[in-house]
N, C-alpha and C positions, 0 to 999 in steps of 0.2 A: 587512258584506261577507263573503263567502265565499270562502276561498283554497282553491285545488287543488295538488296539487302531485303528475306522475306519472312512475311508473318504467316506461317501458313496456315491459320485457320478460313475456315469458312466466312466469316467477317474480317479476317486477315488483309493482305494488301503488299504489294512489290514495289518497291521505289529502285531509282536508279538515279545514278551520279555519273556523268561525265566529264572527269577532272580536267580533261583538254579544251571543254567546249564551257564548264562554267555551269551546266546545265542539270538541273534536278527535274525529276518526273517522279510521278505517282499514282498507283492504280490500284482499283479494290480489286479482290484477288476475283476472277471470271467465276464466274457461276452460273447454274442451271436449279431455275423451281420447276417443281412437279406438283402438281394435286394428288393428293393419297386418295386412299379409301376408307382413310384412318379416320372419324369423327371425335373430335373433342369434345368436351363436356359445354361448349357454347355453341354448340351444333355444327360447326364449321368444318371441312375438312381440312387436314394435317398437310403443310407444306414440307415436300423432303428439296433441301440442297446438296446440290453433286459440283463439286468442281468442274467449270468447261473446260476437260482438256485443249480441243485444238484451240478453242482464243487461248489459253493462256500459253501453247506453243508460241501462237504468233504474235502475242504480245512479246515475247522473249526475243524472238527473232525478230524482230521490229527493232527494239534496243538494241540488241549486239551484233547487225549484219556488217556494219559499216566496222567496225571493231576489233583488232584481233586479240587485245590485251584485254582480261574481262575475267572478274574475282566476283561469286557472291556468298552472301554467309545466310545461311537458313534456321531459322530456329528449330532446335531440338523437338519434337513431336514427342508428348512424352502424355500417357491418360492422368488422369486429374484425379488428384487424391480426394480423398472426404475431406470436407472442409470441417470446422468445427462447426457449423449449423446443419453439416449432414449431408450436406450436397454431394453429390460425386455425378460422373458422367455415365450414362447406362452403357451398358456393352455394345447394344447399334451404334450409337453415336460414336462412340470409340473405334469402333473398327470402322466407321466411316472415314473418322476424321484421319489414322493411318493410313487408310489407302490413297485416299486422298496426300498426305505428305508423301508415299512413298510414287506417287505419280507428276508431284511437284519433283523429289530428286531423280524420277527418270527424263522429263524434260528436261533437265540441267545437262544431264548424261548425253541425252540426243543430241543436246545442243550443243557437246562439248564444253561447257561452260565450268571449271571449275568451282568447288562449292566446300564450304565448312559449315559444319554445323555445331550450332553453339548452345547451351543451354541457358532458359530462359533465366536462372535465377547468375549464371556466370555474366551474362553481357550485360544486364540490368544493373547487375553490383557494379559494374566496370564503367559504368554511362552513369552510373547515378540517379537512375529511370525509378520512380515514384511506384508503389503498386495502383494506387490510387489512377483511375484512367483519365480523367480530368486532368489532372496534375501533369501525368505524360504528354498527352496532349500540348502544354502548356512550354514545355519543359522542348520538345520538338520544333514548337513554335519559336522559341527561343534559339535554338542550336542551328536551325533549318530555315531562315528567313524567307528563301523564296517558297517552301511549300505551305508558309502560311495562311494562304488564300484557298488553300486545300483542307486545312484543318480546323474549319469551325463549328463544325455539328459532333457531341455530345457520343454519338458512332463511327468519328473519324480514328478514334484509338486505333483499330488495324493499320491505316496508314499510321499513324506519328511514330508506330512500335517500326514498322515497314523503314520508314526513314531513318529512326535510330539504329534498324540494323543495319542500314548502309553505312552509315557516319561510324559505326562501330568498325566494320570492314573498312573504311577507308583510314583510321586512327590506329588498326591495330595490325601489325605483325603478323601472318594468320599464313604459318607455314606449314599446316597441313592439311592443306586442298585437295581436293581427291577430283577425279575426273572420270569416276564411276560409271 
C-alpha cells in the first residue's frame, strides 16, 4: 500500500510511503513564480506563487501508477486566525491558498486516490508534533530516518510536517476516506 501524506501550503510538501517496498519519498509541493507589477518598498517587484498543477498531477501519478491500494491524508486548509502579535493572512493570500487546496483535493479525485482530511491542531496532538518548526523538523528526523538527509535546511518544515502526515496515515485507522 502507498501512504501520502500532504502539507498543502505553498511552502508545503507530499511525502509518500511504500509499506511493500520499505521506501520513503519527499517533495516540495510544485510550484510556479511570477513577476508582479506589484513594487515593494525596497523597490523590487512582488513574487506571486501558484501551485503547478500538471507537475503536481504527475508527481502523484508517478507515486501511485504501479499501485492499486493507496490512502492519503491532507491537511485541513483552514485561514489563519490573528495571532496575538496581529498577524492574520490578507484575503488574496487566502483565497489563493484555498484554491490552491481545493486543486490539491481535485487531483486526488482525478487520481482516484482516496484522501482524508485532518485538522492541523487533531494530527499534531495525535503525533506529538512541536508548534515550534525546528523541533518538527527534528522530531520527523527522528520518526522518519530515511528522510533525514532531506530535512536539514531551517525551510524543510513543509516536508517534515509532509512526512509526519504520512506516518500519521500509516499509524492511524482513517475510515473515512472519500474518493471525491
Amino acid at each position: 500500500m502507498i501512504h501520502i501524506g500532504i502539507d498543502p501550503g505553498f511552502t508545503g510538501a507530499i511525502a509518500t510511503y511504500d509499506d511493500e517496498r520499505d521506501e520513503w519519498h519527499v517533495y516540495d509541493m510544485p510550484c510556479t513564480y511570477a513577476t508582479t507589477t506589484t513594487r515593494l518598498k525596497s523597490g523590487k517587484f512582488k513574487i506571486r506563487t501558484d501551485l503547478d498543477l500538471p507537475r503536481l498531477v504527475r508527481l502523484l501519478f508517478e507515486q501511485i501508477n504501479s499501485c492499486e491500494a493507496i490512502t492519503a491524508t491532507i491537511e485541513k486548509a483552514q485561514p489563519m486566525r490573528k495571532t496575538a502579535q496581529g498577524a492574520t493572512q490578507g484575503t488574496s493570500s487566502t483565497g489563493r491558498y484555498m484554491q490552491a487546496y481545493g486543486m490539491i483535493l481535485g487531483a486526488l479525485a482525478a487520481l482516484s486516490v482516496p484522501y482524508t482530511e485532518v485538522r492541523a491542531l487533531t494530527w499534531k496532538r495525535k503525533m506529538a508534533v512541536p508548534s515550534n518548526k525546528s523541533l518538527a523538523i527534528q522530531l520527523a528526523i527522528e520518526l522518519i530516518k530515511p528522510l533525514a538527509n532531506q530535512l536539514t535546511r531551517q525551510k524543510d518544515h513543509g516536508r517534515a510536517e509532509a512526512g509526519l502526515l504520512c506516518l500519521y496515515n500509516l499509524k492511524h485507522s482513517l475510515a473515512k476516506q472519500r474518493y471525491n
